[in-house]
N, C-alpha and C positions, 0 to 999 in steps of 0.2 A: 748468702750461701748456707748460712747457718739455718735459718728458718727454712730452706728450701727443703734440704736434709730431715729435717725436724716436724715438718708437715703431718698432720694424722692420718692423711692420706693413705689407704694400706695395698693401690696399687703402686705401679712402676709408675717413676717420674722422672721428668727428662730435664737436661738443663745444658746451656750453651753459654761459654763463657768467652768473650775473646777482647784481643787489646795488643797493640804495638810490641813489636821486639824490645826487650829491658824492661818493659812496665811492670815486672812482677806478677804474672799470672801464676807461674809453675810454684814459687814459692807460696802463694798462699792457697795453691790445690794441693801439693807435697802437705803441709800443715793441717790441711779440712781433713784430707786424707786420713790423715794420726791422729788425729783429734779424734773422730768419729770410726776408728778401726776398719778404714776401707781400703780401698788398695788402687792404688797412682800408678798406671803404664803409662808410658810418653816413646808415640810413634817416630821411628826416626828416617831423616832422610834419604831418599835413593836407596832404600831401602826396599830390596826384592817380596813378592808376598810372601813366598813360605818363610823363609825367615824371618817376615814380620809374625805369622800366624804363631811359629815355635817358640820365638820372644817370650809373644800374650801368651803361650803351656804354660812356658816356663813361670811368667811370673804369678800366674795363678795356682801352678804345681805351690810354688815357695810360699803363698799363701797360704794355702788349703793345709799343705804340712804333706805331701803326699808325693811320691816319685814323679819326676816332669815328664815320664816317658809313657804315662798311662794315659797323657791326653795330646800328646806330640803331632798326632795326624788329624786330630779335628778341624772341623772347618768356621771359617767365621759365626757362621750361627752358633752353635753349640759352642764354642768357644766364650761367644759374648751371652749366651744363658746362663753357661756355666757361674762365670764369674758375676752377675747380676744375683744368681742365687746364693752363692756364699758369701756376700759380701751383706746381702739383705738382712744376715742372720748375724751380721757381727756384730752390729752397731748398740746391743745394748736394749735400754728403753725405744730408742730412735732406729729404722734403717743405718746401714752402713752404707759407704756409697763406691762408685765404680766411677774411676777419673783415667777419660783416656785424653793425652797431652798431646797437642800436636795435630789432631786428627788429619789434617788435609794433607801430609803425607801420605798417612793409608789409604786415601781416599785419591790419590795420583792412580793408585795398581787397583783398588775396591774401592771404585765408586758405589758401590752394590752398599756400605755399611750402613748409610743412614737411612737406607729403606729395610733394613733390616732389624736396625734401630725402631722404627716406624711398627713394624710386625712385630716387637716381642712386645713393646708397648700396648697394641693392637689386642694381642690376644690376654693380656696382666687386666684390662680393664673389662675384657669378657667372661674375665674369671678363670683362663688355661693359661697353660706356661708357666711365666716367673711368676709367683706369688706377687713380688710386690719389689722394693730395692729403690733403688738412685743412683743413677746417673749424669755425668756430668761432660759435657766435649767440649774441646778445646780449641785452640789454634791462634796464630798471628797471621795468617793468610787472610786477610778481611775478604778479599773476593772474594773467596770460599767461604767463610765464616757467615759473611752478611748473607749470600745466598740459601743458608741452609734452610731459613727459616720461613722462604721470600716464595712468593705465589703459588706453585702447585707442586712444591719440593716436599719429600718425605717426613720431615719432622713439620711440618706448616700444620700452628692450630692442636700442636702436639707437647712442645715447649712449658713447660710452668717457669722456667728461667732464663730469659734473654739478658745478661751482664756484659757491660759492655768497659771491662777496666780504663781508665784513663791517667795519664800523668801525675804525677803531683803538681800541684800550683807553687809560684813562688817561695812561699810561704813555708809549706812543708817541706820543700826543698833547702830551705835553711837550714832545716831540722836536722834534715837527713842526711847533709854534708858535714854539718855541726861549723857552721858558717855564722857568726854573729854579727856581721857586719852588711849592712842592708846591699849597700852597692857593689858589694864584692861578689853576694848570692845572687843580686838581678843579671851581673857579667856572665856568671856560671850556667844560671836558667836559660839565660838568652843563649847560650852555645850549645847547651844539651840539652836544653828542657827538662821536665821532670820525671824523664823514666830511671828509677832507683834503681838498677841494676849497668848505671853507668859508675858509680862510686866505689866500685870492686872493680873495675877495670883498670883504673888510673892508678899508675905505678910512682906517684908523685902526692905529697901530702897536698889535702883543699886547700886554694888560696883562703888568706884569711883577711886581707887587705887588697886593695886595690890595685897598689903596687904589687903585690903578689901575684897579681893577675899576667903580669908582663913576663912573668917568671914562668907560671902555670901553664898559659898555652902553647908556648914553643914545646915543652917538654911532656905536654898529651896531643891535642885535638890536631896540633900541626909537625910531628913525628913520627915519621914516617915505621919508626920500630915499635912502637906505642898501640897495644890495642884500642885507642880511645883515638887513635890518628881518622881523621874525618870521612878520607877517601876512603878507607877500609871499611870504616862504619858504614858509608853512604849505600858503596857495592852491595854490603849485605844488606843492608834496610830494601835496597830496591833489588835483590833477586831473589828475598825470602816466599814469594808469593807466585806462585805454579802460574798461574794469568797473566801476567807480568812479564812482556814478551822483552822486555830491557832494549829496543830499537835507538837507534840513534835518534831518531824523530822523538820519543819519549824523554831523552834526556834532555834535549834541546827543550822541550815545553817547560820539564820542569826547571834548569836553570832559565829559561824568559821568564817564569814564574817567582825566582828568587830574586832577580834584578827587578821586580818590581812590575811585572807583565799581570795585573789582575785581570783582564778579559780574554775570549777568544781575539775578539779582533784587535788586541792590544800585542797577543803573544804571536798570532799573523804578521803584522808588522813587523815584530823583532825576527822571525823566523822569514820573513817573503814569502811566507804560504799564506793562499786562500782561508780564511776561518770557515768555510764549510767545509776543507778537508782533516782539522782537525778537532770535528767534534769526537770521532770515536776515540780517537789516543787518548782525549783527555777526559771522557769519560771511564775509561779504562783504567787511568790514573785514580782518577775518583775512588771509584769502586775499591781498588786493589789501597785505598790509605793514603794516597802519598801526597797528593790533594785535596782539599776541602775546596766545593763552589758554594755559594751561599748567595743571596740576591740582598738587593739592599732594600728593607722592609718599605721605605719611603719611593722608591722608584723601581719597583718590582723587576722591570728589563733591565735594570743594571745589574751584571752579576760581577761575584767578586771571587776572582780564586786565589787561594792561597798555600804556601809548605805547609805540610803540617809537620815533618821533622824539622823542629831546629838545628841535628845536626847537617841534615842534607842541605839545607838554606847556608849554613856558615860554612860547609866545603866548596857549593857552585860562588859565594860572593867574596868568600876569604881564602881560603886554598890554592884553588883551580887558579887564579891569577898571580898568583905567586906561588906557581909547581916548581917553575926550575931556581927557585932560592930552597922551596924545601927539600927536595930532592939531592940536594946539594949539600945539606945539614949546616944551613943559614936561615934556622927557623925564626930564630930573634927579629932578623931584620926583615923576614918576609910579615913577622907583627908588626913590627914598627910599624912598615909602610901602608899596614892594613887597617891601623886603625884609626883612621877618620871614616874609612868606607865602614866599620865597625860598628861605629858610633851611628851615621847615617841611615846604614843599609839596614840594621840588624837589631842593636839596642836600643834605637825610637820606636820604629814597630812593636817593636816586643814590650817595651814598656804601656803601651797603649793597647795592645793585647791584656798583661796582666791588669792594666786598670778596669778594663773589661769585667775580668775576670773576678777579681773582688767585686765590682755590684753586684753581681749573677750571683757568687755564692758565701760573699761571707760579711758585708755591707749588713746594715739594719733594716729590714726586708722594710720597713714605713718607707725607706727614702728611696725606693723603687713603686712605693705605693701599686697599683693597679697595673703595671706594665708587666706586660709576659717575655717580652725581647729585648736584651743591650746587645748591641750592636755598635758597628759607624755609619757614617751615611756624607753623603753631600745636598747641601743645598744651593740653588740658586738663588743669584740675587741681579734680578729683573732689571733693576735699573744700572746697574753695574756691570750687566751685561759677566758677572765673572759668577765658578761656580766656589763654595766655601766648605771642606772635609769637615767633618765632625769627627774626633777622635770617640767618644763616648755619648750611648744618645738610648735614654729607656723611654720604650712607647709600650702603650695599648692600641693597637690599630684594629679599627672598626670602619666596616661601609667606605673605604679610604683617606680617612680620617682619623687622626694617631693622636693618641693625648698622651704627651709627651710631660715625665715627671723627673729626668735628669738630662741637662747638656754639660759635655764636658768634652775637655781638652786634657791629652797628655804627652810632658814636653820630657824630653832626656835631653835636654842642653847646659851650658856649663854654669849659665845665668840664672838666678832667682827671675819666678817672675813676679810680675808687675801687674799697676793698674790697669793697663792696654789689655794684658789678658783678659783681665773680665769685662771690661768695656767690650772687647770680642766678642766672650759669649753674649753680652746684653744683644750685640747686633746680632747673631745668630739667631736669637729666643726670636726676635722682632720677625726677621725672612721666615724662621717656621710659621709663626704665626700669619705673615701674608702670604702663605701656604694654605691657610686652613685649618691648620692643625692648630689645637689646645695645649696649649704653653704657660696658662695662666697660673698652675702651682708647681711652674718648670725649679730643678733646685740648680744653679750653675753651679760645676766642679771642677777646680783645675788639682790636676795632678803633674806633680814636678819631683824629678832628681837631684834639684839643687836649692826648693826650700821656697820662702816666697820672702818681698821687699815689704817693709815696718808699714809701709800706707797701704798697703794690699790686705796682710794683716786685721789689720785696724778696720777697716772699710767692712772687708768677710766679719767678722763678731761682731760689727754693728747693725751690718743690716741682715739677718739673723736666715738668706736664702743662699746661703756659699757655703760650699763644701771644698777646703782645702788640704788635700794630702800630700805628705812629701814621703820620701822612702823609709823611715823608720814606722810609721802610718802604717802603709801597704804591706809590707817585708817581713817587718819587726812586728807586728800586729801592735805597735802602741794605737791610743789615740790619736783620732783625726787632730790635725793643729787646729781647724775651725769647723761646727759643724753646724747645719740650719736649727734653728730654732723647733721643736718638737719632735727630734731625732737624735738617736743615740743617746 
């Protein structure tokens, strides 16, 4: 955002920022903002126009330094030139910039804004109008947001900044709860994920132990008094987005979705509906964030959907089944009885997520060598007639044919693993390879929560293609316990 701002560009430039509820957008537009002497509106909801318009006087009155009442009846044009022009002028060496928050509220009553946006832009690079300035819009409405920019829409082709904030990963997440204990941050990730504007919510110090944990979640995510209570979260996660029609049929996809439903015709089944009549819901879902679909690089028709809130996931598979314990203020016991489904449902996936997660961005980019995708995938195996999940798998896929540079497994069970594990991967590398695929500088990686056994060990450091992580590894960012030979 810095460099956007800072560009020598001397017309108008536009920029689109968006990202999940709690992920920190406003706070770090609030800060660009000051930094750069520009000035931060944020549109707010249910929010009539003229009172929106008199707001934006107002708050460009209180910048400019000049009575609010001398621009009280203007209209969105002149209002957003106004402010484009005195903000252009503050910045110093640099433009200053103009940050409207929220936008897809004002854009509920004045859809008209981003074609208007479109036209001052329009006329700045013809040389009339605004001289010149920065702009920046906002929002957690992704259906809105992602469309702003999308085929024959006003700003399309008009953008110099598409930013798309994202979570923090485990990792920083430790940080930013001041969490020093590997297994106690993966519990916490796994139930809120990494949007840092959930650590201001909890009226309860971070667990710092394990045990801790047993403590911590009755007394936030399953508390019903607690703004960090799941259902409360969930509500607002899924009615922040204007497109989001919140249908019974919609909730239903997405708890099929947390219970494990990754297909259309998997969530049909759980639901006894047709899967042709629910492409649009869950394309709808898509769009609007609340689902991610993704295909499996290795069998292109198998798609795979999944939450993308880890709180929504841990209200429809931990909460919603134990409502009338917490409703009752028997939150202890509604975890007690939750946590095997916890451990199952929620903390293996998610740990195989993060393992993900570190090869993608923070792994020794050599031990991903040439691969553009980590992924999971399943393979078959022909003569065993069964099919075999791949927790972690980095390919190159060309012409259909993947030259595959990491297979791995990630396990959150209570046991160290073992030689069977890698004897695993070896048969895994062997089915890709009577696949077709190129496997021959494949690295195998187990990743475990609970450590690996002295001959597993032993085996990974000697023969120098095993990559072994355990959670102080992943979490803690120490080093890997074993890594391949000309890596790392």
């Amino acid at each position: 955002m810095t460099q956007f701002i800072q560009h020598p560009d001397p017309h108008l430039r536009l920029g689109v920022v968006s990202g999940r509820r709690r992920v920190g957008k406003s706070f770090l537009l609030r800060a660009l903002a000051e930094t750069a002497g520009g000035l931060y509106v944020s549109a707010v909801a249910e929010e009539g126009v003229v009172a929106a318009r008199r707001r934006l006087a107002a708050e460009i009155a209180r910048y400019a330094g000049v009575p609010g009442e001398l621009i009280t009846d203007a209209g969105w044009e002149s209002l957003l030139a106004t402010a484009i022009e005195l903000t252009s002028g503050r910045g110093g060496k640099a433009p200053g910039v103009l940050v409207i928050d929220e936008l897809p509220y004002w854009m509920a009553h004045s859809p008209e804004l981003p074609g208007l946006l479109q036209l001052l832009y329009d006329q700045s690079q013809a040389g009339q109008g605004v001289p010149g300035g920065r702009v920046i819009v906002c929002g957690s409405a992704m259906s809105v947001m992602n469309e702003l920019l999308s085929g024959t829409k006003a700003l399309r082709g008009r953008a110099a900044l598409d930013l798309r904030l994202q979570p923090f990963d485990v990792r920083t997440t430790a940080r930013h709860w001041g969490i020093d204990d590997p297994a106690t941050a993966l519990r916490v990730h796994a139930i809120l994920g990494g949007s840092p504007g959930y650590r201001n919510l909890a009226n309860v110090p971070p667990p710092r132990t394990v045990a801790d944990v047993d403590d911590w979640v009755p007394g936030t995510v399953l508390d019903p008094r607690q703004a960090l209570f799941s259902g409360s979260e969930a509500e607002y996660l899924l009615r922040e987005d204007p497109k989001f029609t919140g249908s019974a049929l919609h909730y239903a996809i997405i708890n099929a979705v947390a219970n494990g439903a990754t297909s259309p015709a998997k969530i049909g089944g759980l639901l006894e509906q047709p899967r042709t009549s629910l492409t649009r819901p869950i394309d709808g879902l898509v769009s609007a964030g609340y689902l991610r679909y993704d295909t499996d690089p290795l069998w292109e028709r198998r798609p795979v959907i999944t939450v993308v809130d880890p709180i929504v996931r841990f209200h429809n598979l931990i909460t919603v089944p134990q409502r009338d314990l917490v409703d009752t203020g028997q939150a202890a016991e509604a975890w007690r009885r939750s946590r095997p489904a916890f451990v199952a449902g929620i903390l293996g996936p998610h740990f195989e997520l993060c393992a993900r997660e570190w090869l993608r961005g923070q792994a020794d980019p050599a031990l991903r060598g040439n691969a553009g995708m980590v992924t999971a995938t399943v393979v078959n195996d022909r003569k065993g007639q069964a099919k075999h999940e791949i927790d972690v798998v980095a390919l190159d896929k060309r012409a259909g044919r993947a030259v595959i540079s990491v297979i791995g497994e990630a396990k959150a069970t209570v046991t160290r693993r073992t030689m069977a594990d890698l004897q695993r991967l070896e048969r895994l590398k062997e089915l890709l390879a009577e696949h077709g695929h190129d496997t021959g500088s494949a690295v195998l990686a187990l990743f475990s929560t609970e450590g690996f056994q002295p001959d597993l060990l032993d085996a990974a450091r000697r023969r120098g293609d095993v990559l072994l992580m355990d959670l102080p590894s992943l979490v803690g960012g120490q080093e890997p316990v074993a890594v391949p030979r000309n890596f790392g």
